[in-house]
Every structure is written in structure tokens, then in C-alpha cells.
N, C-alpha and C positions, 0 to 999 in steps of 0.2 A: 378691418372688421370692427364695425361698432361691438364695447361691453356687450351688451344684452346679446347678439347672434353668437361672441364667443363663450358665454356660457350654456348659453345654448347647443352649441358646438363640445365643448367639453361633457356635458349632461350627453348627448348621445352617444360621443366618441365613448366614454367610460360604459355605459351600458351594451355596445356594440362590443367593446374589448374584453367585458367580462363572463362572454359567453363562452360555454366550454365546446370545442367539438368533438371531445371524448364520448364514447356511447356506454353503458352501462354492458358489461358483460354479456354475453348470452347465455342461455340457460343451458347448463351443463350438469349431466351428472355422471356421475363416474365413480364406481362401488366396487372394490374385489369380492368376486363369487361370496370367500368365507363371509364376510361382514354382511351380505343381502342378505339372511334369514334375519339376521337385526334388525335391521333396516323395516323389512314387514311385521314382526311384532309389536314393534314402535306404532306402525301406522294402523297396527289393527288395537293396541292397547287404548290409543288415542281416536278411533273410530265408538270402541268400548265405553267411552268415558265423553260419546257428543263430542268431540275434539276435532276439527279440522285441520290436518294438518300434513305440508307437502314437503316430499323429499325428491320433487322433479328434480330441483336444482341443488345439486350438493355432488362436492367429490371429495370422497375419502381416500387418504391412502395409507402407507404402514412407512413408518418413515423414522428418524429423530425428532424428537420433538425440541421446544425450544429450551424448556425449563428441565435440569437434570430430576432425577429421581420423579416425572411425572408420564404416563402411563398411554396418556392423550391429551390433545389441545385444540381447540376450536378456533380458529383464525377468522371472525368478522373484517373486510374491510367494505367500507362504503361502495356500492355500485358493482361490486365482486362476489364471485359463485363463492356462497361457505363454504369452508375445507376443513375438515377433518384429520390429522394427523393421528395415528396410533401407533406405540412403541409396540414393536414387534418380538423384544428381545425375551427370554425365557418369563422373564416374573410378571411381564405387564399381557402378554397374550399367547406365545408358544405351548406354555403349561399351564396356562388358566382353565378353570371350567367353561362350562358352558354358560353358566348364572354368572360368575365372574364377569366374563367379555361383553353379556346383556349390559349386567351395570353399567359398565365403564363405556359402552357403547349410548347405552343408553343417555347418561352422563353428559357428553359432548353433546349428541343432538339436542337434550337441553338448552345446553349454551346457544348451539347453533340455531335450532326454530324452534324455539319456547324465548327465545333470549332469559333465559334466566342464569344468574348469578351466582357464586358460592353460596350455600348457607349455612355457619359453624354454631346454630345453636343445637340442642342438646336437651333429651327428655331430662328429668332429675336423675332418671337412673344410670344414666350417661352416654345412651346410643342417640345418635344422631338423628334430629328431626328429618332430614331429608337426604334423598340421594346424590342431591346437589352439593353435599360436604366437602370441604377441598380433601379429603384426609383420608377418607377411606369409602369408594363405589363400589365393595362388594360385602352393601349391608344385608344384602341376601342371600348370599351365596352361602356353599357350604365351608366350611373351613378345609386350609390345603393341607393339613395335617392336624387331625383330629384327636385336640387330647383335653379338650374341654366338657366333655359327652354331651346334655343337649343343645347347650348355647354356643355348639359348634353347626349346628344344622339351622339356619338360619330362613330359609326356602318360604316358612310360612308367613315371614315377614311381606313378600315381593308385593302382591295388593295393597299394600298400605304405601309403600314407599313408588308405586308407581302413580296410585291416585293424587299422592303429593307432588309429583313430578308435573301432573297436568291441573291441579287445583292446591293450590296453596291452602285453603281453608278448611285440609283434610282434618277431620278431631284424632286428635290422640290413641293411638289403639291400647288395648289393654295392656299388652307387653310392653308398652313406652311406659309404664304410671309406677 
């Protein structure tokens, strides 16, 4: 084989070799009953807010998660249906409220079809600019034992901290200043 056809030879050998025949996933979703009314307020908050956004493909389930002391975890992998993991154990969704489980539900599909990130900044006053916080997703819930009187009822927050969830460029609401 003259140089020039073995490089030539090489140049398509390598481009023929580096083809995958792997296929991308198929679209799967798969939701426990309890988690589906999440799942539609998600899609109608983000209908609310001109947001398009699809939760054909996702399967959640209730499961361990990987990280101790965390509640739920988002697993992206390349070419694969997002999944959802929720700690099911008493403190993270058993005895949670209802506004609690939205957060924390909420939270994940962030991660998952928003792709968004932790966020740990912080008004001056020291609650959390978004619900993307690694540290605490029930900024609008109510408190699970109430002994702080009104900055224990937190509910009228939930608007601000969703607009943030689908627009980044939400202004500061009053109670943050």
C-alpha cells in the first residue's frame, strides 16, 4: 500500500471506528401517582410564566439517594431519560407538607429541565435568593413546628421563589430587602 492510500486508509478506518451504535434512550416517563399532581403544577406554573416545558421524558422514583442527609437528587446522564430520586424516609417526604414536597419536587425538576444549578446567594436579610439553594427547598412552606409566629408561615413567599425558578431576573421582592 503506497503512504498516501494508507493514510487515507487510516483517516476512514478511524472515522468508521468512532461511530457509536448505541441509540439514545427512549422517551420514558414514569411518575408515582403521589408525585403527578407536582409534576402538573410545575407544568402549569411554567405554562403561567410563557415557559415551555416537557416532562414527557422523566422517571421519578422514591428511592436512597446518593448523598446522605439529602432529600432528592437529579441524575443527568448524557443520552439518558432524567431521573429523579426522592428520599422517602420520614423528614424528607412521609411527614412533609404539601408546600414542602412542591419545593423539593419542584427543586429537582429545576435541576432536571431547567438545568439549573445550586444557588447559595442570599438577600441581606439572610433568606435565600432562590429555591435552587442547596440548603434549604422549603422556602415557602410552612414551618413543621411552629414557634416563630409569622416568619413561620412562609406561603406568601411561593410566587416570587417560583418566578425565580423560571426567570432568573426576578427583582427582589419586598420581604427579601
Amino acid at each position: 500500500m503506497r503512504p498516501f492510500s494508507f493514510v487515507i486508509f487510516v483517516i476512514l478506518a478511524g472515522l468508521t471506528g468512532c461511530q457509536s451504535n448505541s441509540q439514545p434512550e427512549p422517551v420514558q416517563y414514569s411518575v408515582p401517582a403521589e408525585v403527578e399532581p407536582y409534576l402538573k403544577s410545575f407544568r402549569d406554573e411554567a405554562a403561567k410564566r410563557n415557559k415551555v416545558v416537557s416532562t414527557a421524558n422523566l422517571i421519578v422514583t422514591f428511592g436512597t439517594v446518593l448523598t446522605e442527609d439529602v432529600c432528592g437528587q437529579c441524575i443527568l446522564e448524557n443520552g439518558k431519560t432524567p431521573r429523579i430520586i426522592l428520599n422517602a424516609d420520614d423528614f424528607c417526604w412521609k411527614t412533609a407538607s404539601t408546600n414542602e414536597r412542591e419545593c423539593l419536587v419542584f427543586h429537582e425538576l429545576g435541576h432536571c429541565l431547567l438545568n439549573r444549578a445550586h444557588k447559595t446567594e442570599k438577600f441581606t436579610n439572610g433568606l435565600y435568593v432562590s429555591l435552587m439553594n442547596p440548603d434549604n427547598v422549603a422556602v415557602y412552606a410552612t414551618c413543621r413546628y411552629p414557634i416563630g409566629g409569622d416568619e413561620c408561615d412562609k406561603r406568601d413567599r411561593r410566587d416570587y421563589y417560583i418566578n425565580e425558578l423560571f426567570e432568573l431576573a426576578t427583582p427582589t421582592p419586598v420581604w427579601g430587602k
